[in-house]
N, C-alpha and C positions, 0 to 999 in steps of 0.2 A: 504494500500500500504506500510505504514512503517512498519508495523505489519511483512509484509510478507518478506520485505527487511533483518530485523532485524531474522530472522528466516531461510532467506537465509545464513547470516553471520553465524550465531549460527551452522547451519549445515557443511558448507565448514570449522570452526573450528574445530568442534570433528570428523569429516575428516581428517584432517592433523594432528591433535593430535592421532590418533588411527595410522596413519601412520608412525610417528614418533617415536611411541612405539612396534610398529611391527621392523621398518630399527635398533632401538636400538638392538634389543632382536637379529637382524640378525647377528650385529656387534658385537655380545657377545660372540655368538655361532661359529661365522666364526673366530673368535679370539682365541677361544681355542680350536680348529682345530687347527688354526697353533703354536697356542702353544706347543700342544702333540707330534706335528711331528719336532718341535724344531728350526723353523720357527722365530725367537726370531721378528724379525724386522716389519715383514706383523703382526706378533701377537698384538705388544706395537701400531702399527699405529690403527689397530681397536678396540682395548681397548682402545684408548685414543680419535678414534671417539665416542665409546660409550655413552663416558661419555662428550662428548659434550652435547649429548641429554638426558644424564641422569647423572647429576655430582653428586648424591648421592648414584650412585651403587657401594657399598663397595666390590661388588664382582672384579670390571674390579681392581678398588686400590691394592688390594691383585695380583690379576696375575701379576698388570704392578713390583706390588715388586717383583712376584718371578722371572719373566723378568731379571731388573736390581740386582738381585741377581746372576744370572746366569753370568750375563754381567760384575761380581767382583765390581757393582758403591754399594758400601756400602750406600753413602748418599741418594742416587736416593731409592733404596728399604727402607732406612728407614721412608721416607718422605711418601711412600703410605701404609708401614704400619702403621703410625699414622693415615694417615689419613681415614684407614679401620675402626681401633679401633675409631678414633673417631665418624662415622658412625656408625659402630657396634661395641660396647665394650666389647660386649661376643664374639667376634669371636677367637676361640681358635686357629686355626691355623697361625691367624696373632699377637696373643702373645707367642707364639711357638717361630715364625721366629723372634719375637722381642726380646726377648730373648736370641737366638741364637746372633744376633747380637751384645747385649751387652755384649755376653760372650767372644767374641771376641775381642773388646774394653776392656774387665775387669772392666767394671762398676758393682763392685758386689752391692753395695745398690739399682743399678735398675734393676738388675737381679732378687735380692729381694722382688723390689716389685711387677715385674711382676710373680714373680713366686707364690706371694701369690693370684693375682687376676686370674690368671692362673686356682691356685687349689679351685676357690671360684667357676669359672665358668664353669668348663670342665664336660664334657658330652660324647664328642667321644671321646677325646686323652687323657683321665683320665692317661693310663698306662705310658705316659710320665713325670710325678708329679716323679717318681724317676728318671727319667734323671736328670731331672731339678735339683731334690733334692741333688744327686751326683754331679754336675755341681757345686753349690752353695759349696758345701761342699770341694771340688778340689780347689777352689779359694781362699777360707776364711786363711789358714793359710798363704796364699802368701801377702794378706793383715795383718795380724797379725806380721807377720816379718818386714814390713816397716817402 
């Protein structure tokens, strides 16, 4: 009888666990739908249900930055791009936009070093290593005159 109780449990778990991994993946999917269609707000609310049920999908961290990139909150995007890379540390496009942002800021030593992990890991946006490179190189004499 407890055999079977305990067997009950175990079942109605990976029940709700296969559910809950199904409702994420819906909430990912339905998220950028409305992302593409520019939706910014229906977008951030299911990325950020997402990741209720799955708080280590580097994937939703990355849209919700480019959400609040969109949205001009510089801090808010930085915040998910850390914490994309920290999740995934090769993700190229979230050291892209990190970048980006510190070019913005003029933090050229973090520009630096993100553009050195940049060119250690890139794989699809190899061809932006001379943006980057030109970026870097635009700034440096404006730090040199200070």
């Amino acid at each position: 009888m407890i055999r079977f109780s305990m067997l009950k449990i175990l079942i109605i778990i990976l029940l709700l666990s296969s559910n809950l991994i199904a409702a994420n993946k819906n909430y990912f999917e339905d998220a950028k739908i409305y992302f593409e269609k520019k939706n910014y707000d229906q977008s951030k609310f299911l990325f950020q249900k997402a990741l209720v049920f799955n708080p280590k999908d580097y994937q939703s961290y990355l849209y919700l930055a480019k959400i609040y990139k969109e949205e001009n909150n510089s801090k808010k995007s930085e915040k998910n791009l850390e914490t994309t890379l920290l999740l995934n540390p090769k993700n190229e496009e979230a050291l892209l936009m990190l970048i980006e942002l510190e070019l913005e800021k003029s933090n050229f030593s973090k520009v630096k070093e993100l553009g050195e992990k940049f060119s250690l890991v890139c794989s699809n946006l190899c061809d932006k290593k001379t943006y980057i490179s030109d970026k870097i190189k635009s700034i440096e004499p404006k730090i040199n005159t200070n």
